[in-house]
C-alpha positions in Angstrom: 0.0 0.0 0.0 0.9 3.6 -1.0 2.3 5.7 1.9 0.1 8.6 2.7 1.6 12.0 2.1 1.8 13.6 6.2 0.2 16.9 5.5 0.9 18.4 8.7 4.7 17.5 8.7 5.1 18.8 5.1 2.6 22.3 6.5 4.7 22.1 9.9 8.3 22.1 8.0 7.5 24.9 5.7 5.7 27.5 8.2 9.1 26.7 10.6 11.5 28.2 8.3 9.1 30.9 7.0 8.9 31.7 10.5 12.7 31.2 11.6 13.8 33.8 8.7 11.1 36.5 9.7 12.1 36.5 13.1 15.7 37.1 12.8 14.4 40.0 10.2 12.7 41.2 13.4 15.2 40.6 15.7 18.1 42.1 14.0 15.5 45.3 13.4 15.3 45.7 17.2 18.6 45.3 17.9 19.5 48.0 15.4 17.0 50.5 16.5 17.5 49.8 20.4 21.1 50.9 19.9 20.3 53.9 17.6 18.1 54.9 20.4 20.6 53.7 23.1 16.8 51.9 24.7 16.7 48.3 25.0 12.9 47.8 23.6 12.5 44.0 24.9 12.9 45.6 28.8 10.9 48.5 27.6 8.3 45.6 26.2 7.9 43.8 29.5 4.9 41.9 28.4 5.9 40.8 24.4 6.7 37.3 24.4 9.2 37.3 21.7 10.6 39.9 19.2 7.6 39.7 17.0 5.8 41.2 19.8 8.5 43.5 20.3 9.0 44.5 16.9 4.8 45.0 16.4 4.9 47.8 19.5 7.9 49.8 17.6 5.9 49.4 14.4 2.5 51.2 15.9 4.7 53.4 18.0 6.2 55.0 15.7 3.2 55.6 13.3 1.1 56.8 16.6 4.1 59.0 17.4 5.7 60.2 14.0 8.7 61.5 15.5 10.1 58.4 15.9 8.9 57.5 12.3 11.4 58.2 9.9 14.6 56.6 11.4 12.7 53.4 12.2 11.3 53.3 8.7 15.1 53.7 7.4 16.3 50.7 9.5 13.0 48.6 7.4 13.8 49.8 4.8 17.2 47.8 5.1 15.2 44.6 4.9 12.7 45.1 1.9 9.9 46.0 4.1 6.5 46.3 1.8 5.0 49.6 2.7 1.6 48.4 2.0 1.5 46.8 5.6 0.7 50.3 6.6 -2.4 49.6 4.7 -2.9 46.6 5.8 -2.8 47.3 9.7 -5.0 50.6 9.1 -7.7 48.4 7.2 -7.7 46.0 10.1 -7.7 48.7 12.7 -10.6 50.4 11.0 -12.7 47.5 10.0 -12.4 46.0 14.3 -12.6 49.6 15.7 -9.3 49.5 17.3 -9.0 51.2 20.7 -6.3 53.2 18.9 -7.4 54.0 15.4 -7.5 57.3 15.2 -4.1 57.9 16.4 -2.8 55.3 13.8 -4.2 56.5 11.3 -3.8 60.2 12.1 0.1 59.1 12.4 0.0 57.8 8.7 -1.5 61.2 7.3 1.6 63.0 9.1 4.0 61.0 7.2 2.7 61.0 4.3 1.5 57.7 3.5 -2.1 58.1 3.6 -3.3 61.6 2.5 -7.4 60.6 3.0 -9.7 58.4 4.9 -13.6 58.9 4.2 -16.7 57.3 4.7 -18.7 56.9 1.5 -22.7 57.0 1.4 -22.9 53.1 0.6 -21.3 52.2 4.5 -17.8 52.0 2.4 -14.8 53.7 3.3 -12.4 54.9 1.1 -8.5 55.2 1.2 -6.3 57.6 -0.7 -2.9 57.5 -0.3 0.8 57.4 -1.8 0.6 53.3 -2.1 -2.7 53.9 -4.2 -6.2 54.4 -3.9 -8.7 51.6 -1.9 -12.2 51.1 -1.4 -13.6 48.6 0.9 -17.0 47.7 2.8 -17.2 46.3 6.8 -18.0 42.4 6.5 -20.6 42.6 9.1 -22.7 45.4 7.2 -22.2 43.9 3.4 -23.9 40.5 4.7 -26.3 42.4 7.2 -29.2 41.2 6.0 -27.7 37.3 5.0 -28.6 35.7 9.0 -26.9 33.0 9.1 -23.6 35.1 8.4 -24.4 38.3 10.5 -25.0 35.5 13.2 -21.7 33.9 12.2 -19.7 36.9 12.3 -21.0 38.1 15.6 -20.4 34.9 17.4 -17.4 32.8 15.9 -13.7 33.7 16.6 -13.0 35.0 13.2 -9.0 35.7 13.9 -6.6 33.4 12.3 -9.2 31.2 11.3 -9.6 32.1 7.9 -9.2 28.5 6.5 -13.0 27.7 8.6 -14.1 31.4 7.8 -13.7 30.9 4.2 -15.6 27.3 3.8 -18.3 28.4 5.9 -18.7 31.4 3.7 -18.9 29.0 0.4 -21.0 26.6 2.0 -23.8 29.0 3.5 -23.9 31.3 0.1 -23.5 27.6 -2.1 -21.7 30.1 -4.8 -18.1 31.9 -5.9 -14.7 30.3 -4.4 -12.6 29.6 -1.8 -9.5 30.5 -2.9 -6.4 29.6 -0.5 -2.6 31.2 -1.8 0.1 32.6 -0.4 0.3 36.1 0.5 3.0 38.5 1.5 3.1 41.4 3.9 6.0 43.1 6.5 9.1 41.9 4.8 7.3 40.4 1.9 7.3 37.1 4.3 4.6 34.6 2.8 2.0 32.5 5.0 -1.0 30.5 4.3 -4.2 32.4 3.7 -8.1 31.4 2.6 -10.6 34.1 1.1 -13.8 33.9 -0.1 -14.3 35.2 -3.6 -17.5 36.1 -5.5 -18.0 38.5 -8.9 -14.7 40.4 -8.7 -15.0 40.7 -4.4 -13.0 39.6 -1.6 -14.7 38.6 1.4 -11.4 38.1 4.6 -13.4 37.6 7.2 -10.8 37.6 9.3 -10.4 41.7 8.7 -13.7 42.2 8.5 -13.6 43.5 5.4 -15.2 42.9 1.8 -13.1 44.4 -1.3 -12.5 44.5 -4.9 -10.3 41.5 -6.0 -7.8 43.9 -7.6 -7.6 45.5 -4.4 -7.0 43.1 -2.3 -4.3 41.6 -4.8 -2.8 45.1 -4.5 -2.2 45.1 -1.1 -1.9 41.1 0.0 0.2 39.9 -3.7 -1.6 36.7 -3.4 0.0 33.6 -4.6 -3.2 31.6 -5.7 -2.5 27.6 -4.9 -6.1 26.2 -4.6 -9.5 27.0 -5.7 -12.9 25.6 -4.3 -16.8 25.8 -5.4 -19.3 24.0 -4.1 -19.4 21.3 -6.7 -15.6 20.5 -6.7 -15.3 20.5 -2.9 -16.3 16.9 -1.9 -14.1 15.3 -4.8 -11.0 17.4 -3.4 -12.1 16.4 0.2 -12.0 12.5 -0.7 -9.0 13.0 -2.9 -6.7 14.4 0.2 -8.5 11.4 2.4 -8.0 9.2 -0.3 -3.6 10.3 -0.3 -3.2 12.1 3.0 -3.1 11.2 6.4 -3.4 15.2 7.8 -5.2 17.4 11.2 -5.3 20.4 8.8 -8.2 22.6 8.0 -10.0 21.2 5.3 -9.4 24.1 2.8 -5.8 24.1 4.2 -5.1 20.2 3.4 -6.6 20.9 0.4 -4.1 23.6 -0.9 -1.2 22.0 0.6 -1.9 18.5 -1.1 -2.4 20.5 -4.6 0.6 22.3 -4.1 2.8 19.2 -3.6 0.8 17.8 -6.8 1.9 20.6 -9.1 5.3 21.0 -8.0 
């Protein structure tokens, strides 16, 4: 008999070294910015749990507070750090209501990256700014009136559980995709991702947030591996049972399997 492919090992061994490389981009970015300020940030940063943490308090520090802006944005710059993660942390801010919104994005229109933020007339907001212009809709008022999903989003843990957000998304609306790819952000680092997709939109319910698929492939660059509908899904479903032994979300095992397939 055939061995059966260990999804979670092969998952496991490629988010491992993902992860290993960005965190040495974020540890050597500390280090270099806690001696330009002669401040070591992990004692200032009691609570972080590792340099990620670290490095994500710097990051909305020095947006909040643009003084410190332009010499911590130098020492990114040093590592290929994609600008449009200022987008991405504004969207996600707006879209949950962040305790600390305002001041985020008030920091972004000193500095130049964002010269606009407005409400439209259809519960949209709008974003104009150096890295380009961006129009988006709250996830929770675009399926207001769907139950089933307004209940959904209100209820379920929506963070970093896109993989479940998505297939629930294409099996209550029984129409579009789920799409799963890699995307890049920060340092142009690339991670696992599931979105539902529909007539040109996005729907990430882990942001909240419903946009145009150009959009969204502006900002997120994604890297599509797998595509689902509802009349594909149960063949794909058997076909990973049928060749994997894996504890993966189903969308996840899904992507994974198909990527090993077509390399």
């Amino acid at each position: 008999m055939k061995e059966k492919v260990d999804l979670d090992l092969v998952c496991d061994n490629w988010e491992a070294e993902n992860t290993t490389k960005q965190m040495e981009i974020f540890k050597k970015v500390i280090d270099e910015y806690s001696k330009l300020c002669n401040v070591d940030f992990r004692k200032e940063n009691e609570f972080a749990h590792n340099d990620y943490e670290v490095f994500d308090s710097l990051f909305q520090l020095t947006v909040a507070q643009p003084q410190f802006f332009e010499e911590f944005h130098e020492i990114l710059s040093k590592y290929a750090f994609n600008d449009k993660t200022y987008l991405d942390y504004a969207i996600k801010k707006i879209t949950k209501n962040a305790s600390n919104v305002q001041a985020f994005v008030d920091g972004l229109i000193d500095v130049g990256l964002i010269n606009n933020i407005y409400d439209m007339e259809d519960n949209s907001v709008n974003i104009e700014s150096c890295l380009g212009k961006y129009n988006f809709f709250f996830a929770n008022e675009y399926y207001s009136e769907n139950k089933e999903i307004a209940t959904y989003i209100q209820n379920a843990d929506l963070n970093r559980n896109c993989h479940v957000n998505t297939l629930f998304l294409l099996k209550s609306l029984k129409k579009g995709e789920a799409v799963t790819a890699k995307c890049s952000i920060m340092f142009n680092d690339l991670y696992y991702h599931s979105y539902y997709r529909w007539d040109g939109m996005i729907c990430d319910l882990n942001i909240n947030c419903v946009m145009s698929e150009q959009d969204y492939s502006k900002i997120y660059n994604p890297q599509i591996i797998s595509v689902v509908n509802i009349e594909n899904l149960e063949e794909k479903q058997n076909r990973v049972k049928s060749n994997c032994k894996s504890t993966l979300e189903e969308l996840l095992e899904i992507a994974v399997y198909e990527e090993i397939l077509n390399k």
